[in-house]
C-alpha positions in Angstrom: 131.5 57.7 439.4 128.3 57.1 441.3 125.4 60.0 440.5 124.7 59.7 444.2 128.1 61.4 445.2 128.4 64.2 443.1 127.4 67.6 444.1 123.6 68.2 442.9 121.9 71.5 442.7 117.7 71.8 442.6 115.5 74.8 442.0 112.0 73.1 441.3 111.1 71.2 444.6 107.9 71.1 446.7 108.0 70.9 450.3 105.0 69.3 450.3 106.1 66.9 447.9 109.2 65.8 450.1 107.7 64.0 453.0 108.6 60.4 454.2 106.2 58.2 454.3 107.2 57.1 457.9 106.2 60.5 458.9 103.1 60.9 457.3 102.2 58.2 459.5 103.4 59.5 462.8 101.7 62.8 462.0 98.7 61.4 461.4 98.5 59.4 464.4 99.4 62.6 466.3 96.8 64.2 465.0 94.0 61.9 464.9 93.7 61.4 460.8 92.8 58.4 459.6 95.0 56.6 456.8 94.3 53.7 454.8 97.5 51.9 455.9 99.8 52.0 459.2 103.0 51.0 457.3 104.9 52.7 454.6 104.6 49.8 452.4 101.4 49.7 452.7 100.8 53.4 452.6 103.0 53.4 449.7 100.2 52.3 447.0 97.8 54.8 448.1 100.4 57.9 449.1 102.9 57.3 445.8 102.5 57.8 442.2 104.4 54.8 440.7 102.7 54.8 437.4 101.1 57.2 434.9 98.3 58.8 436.5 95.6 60.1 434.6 97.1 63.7 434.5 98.1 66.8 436.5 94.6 67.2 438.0 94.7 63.4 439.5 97.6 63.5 440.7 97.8 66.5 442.4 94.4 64.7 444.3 97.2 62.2 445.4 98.5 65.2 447.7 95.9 65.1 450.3 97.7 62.0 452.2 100.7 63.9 453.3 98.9 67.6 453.2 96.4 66.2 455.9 98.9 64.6 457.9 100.3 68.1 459.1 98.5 69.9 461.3 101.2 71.2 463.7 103.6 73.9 463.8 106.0 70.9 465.0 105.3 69.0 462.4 106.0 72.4 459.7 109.0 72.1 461.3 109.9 68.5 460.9 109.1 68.3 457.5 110.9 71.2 456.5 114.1 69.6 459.2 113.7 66.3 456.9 113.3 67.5 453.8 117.0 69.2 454.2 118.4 66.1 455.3 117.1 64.2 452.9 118.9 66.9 450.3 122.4 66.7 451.9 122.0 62.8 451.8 121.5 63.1 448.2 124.5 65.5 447.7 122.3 68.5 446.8 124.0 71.4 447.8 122.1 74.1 446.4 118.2 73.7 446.7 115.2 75.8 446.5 112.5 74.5 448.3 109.1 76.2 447.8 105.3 76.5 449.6 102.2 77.2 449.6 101.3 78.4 453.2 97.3 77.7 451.9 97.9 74.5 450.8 100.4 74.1 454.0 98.2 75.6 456.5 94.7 74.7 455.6 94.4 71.4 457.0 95.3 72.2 460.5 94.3 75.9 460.7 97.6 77.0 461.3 99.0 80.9 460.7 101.0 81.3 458.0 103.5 83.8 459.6 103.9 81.2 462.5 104.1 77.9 459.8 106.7 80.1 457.9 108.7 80.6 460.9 108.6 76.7 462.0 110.1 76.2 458.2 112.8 78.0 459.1 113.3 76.8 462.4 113.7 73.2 460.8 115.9 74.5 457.9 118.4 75.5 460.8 118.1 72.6 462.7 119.1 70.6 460.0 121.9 72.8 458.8 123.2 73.1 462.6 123.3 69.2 463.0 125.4 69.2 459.7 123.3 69.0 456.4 125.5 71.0 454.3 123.0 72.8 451.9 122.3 76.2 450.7 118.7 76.6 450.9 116.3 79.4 449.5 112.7 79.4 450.1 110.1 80.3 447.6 106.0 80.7 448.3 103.5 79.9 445.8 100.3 81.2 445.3 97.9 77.9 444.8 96.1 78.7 441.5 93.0 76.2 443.0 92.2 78.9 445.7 91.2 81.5 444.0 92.1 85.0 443.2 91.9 86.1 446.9 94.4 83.7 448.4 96.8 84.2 445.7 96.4 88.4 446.5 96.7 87.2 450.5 99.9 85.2 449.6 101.5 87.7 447.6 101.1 90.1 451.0 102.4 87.1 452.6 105.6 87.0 450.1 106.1 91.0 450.9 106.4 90.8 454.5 108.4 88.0 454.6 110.6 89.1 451.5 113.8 89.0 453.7 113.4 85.3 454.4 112.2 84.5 451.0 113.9 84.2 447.6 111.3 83.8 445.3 107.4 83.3 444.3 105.5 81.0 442.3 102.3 80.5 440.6 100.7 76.6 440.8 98.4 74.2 440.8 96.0 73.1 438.2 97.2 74.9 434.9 94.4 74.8 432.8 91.6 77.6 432.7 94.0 79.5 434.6 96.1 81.7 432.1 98.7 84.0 433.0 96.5 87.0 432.1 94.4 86.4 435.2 97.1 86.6 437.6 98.5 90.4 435.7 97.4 92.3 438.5 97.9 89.8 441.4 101.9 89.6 441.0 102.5 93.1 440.3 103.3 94.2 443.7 106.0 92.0 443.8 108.4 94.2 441.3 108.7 95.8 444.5 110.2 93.6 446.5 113.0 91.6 445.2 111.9 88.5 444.9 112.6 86.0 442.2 109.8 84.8 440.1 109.0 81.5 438.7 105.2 80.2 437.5 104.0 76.8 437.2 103.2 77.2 433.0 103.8 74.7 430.6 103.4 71.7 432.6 99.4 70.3 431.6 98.7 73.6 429.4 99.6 74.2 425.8 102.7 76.3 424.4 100.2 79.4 424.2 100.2 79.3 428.3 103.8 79.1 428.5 104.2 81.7 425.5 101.7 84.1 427.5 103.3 83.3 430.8 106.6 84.6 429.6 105.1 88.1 427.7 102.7 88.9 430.4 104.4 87.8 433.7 108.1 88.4 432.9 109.6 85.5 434.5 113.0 84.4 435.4 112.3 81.0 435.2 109.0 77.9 434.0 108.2 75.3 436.6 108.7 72.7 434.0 108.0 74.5 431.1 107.6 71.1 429.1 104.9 72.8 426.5 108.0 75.3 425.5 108.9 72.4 423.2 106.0 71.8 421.4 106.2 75.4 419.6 109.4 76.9 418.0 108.1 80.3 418.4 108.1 79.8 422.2 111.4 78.1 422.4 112.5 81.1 420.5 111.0 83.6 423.0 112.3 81.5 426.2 116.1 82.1 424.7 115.3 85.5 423.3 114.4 86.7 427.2 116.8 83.8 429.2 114.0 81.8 430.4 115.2 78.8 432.8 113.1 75.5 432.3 113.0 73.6 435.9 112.0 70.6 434.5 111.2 67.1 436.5 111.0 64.2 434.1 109.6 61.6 436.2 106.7 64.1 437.3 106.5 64.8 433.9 105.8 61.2 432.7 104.0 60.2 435.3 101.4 63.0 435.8 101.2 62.7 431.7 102.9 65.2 430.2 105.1 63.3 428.0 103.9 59.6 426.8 107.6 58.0 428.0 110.5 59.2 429.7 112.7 58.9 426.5 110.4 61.1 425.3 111.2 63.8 427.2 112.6 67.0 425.6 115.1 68.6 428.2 118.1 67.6 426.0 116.7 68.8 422.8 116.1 72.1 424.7 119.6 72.0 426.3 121.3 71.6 422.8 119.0 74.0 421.2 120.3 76.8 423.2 117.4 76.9 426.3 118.4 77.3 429.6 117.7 73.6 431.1 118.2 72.6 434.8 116.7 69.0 436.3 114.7 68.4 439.0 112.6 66.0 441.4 109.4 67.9 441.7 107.8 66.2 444.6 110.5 63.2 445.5 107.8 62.4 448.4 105.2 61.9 446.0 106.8 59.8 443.1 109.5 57.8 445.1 112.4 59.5 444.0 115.1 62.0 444.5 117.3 64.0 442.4 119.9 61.3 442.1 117.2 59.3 440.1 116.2 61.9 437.6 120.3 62.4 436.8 119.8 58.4 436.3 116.4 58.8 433.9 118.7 62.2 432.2 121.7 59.7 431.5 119.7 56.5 430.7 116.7 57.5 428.9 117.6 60.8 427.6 121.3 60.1 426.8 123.0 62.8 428.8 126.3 63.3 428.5 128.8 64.1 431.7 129.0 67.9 429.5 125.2 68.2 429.6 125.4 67.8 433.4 127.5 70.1 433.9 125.5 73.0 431.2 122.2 71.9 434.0 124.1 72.7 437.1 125.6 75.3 436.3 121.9 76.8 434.3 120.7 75.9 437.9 123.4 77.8 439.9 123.1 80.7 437.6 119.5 80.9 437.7 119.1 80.3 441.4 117.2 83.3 443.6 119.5 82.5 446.1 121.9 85.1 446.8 124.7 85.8 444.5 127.0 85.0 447.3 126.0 82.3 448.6 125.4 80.7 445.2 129.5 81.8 444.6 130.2 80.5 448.2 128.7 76.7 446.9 129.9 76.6 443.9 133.5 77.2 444.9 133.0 74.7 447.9 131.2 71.8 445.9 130.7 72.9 442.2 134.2 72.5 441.0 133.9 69.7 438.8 131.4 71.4 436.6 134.8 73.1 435.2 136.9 70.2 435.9 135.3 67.4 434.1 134.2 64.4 435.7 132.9 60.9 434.7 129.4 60.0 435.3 129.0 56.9 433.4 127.1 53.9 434.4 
């Protein structure tokens, strides 16, 4: 059976990171900013990563394209409009997409109570013209900003706890240990949000190992240093860790040296809680559909090992419990059934 047509679910996925390259250029026009191309094939060299980039920190440089381009509350709300529909084409029915109103907002001066509400006005839009999918939105605190818009985001998180499902920690891992942001996250015990930090991706196992004591996470964006240190991988099953890890990212912002070399199976059969992910599918030219493809192809998983990943991705989801029930009895069912996802 085709990849493409069965039901997907994603937890680690940057809104950001998921705009078109057709509208990068329409909002830029819009708003007066100057691209180095006026076609998406000729935007593509300079907006896409297509090959291995000379890590995290350069690549995440790559983002200014698309963050400049929106500098609107209408464009918040197309990209957020888009980014669903480009999930329901991809038979994702369970996402998480996640923020940073900062990163978001800074360009274009915008308010981040009034760019959070245009997210959610294009989430509905594109559920009410028919993209069928369950979608939970998380904010991140951008690591880059400082200590002071982490704090302001985390206030942000609080008020808007009833329209959120989770927060996150990321940006440029190294220098920035778990330790320093102690303080910072610990008003959000109080308000039941799901928590997930960007550790493990650039740093070593000792950031991902002092993420876990320190912060008391439910789940690693990416995680990938887990695998380096049996210690760690230890403590990540001891205390139910999740891994969202993104392969292509992975590779291509130099985390592993090849995509074969990836260790999200090894983790999955050595008891770690494993889901896949696209990361920033606006970024790297991709969507979820091609990182089942790299899973299957390059890392040799099995139709079982897809369903142990969607089902660690259901059951690790912030979304509510009902709602994650309410999918997975309406699109989910072949995780128990069995189903063939051969080439």
């Amino acid at each position: 059976m085709d990849i493409r047509a069965v039901a997907k679910a994603e937890l680690h996925r940057h809104l950001e990171g998921s705009i078109r390259l057709r509208t990068i250029i329409e909002e830029s026009h819009r708003a007066g900013v100057p691209l180095p191309a006026e076609t998406p094939d000729r935007l593509a060299p300079h907006a896409l990563i297509r090959q291995p980039a000379g890590g995290l920190e350069e690549a995440l440089e790559r983002f200014s394209i698309a963050q400049n381009a929106v500098r609107t509350y209408e464009a918040v709300r197309r990209i957020a409009r888009e980014a669903v529909e480009d999930l329901a084409q991809d038979n994702v029915r369970l996402a998480e997409l996640r923020f940073s109103p900062d990163f978001l907002c800074r360009p274009g001066g915008l308010d981040w109570d009034a760019a959070f509400e245009a997210i959610q006005d294009g989430i509905n839009q594109a559920r009410q013209a028919g993209s069928d999918v369950e979608v939970g939105l998380i904010a991140i605190a951008s690591r880059d900003y400082g200590l002071d818009s982490a704090r302001a985001t985390v206030d942000f998180a609080l008020r808007h706890a009833d329209g959120l499902v989770g927060f996150d920690l990321a940006g440029t891992e190294i220098a920035y240990p778990a330790r320093m942001y102690r303080d910072v996250l610990a008003p959000l015990a109080e308000g039941g949000l799901g928590l997930t930090v960007h550790y493990g991706e650039s740093g070593p196992p000792e950031y991902a190992r002092e993420a876990i004591e320190v912060l008391a996470p439910s789940r690693l964006g990416h995680g990938l240093s887990v695998a380096r240190d049996r210690s760690v991988i230890a403590l990540a099953i001891e205390r139910g860790v999740t891994l969202e890890m993104c392969p292509t990212s992975n590779w291509l912002t130099g985390g592993v040296p090849s995509l074969d070399a990836h260790p999200a199976r090894r983790l999955l059969h050595g008891g770690v809680r494993v889901t896949l992910n696209s990361d920033d599918p606006g970024l790297f030219g991709i969507d979820l559909s091609h990182e089942w493809e790299v899973a299957r192809d390059a890392l040799g998983f099995t139709d079982q090992d897809f369903a142990r990943v969607t089902a660690d991705a259901l059951d690790a989801s912030f979304l509510p419990t009902d709602v994650t029930a309410r999918a997975r009895s309406r699109h989910f069912g072949w995780i128990d059934a069995g189903i063939d996802l051969g080439p």
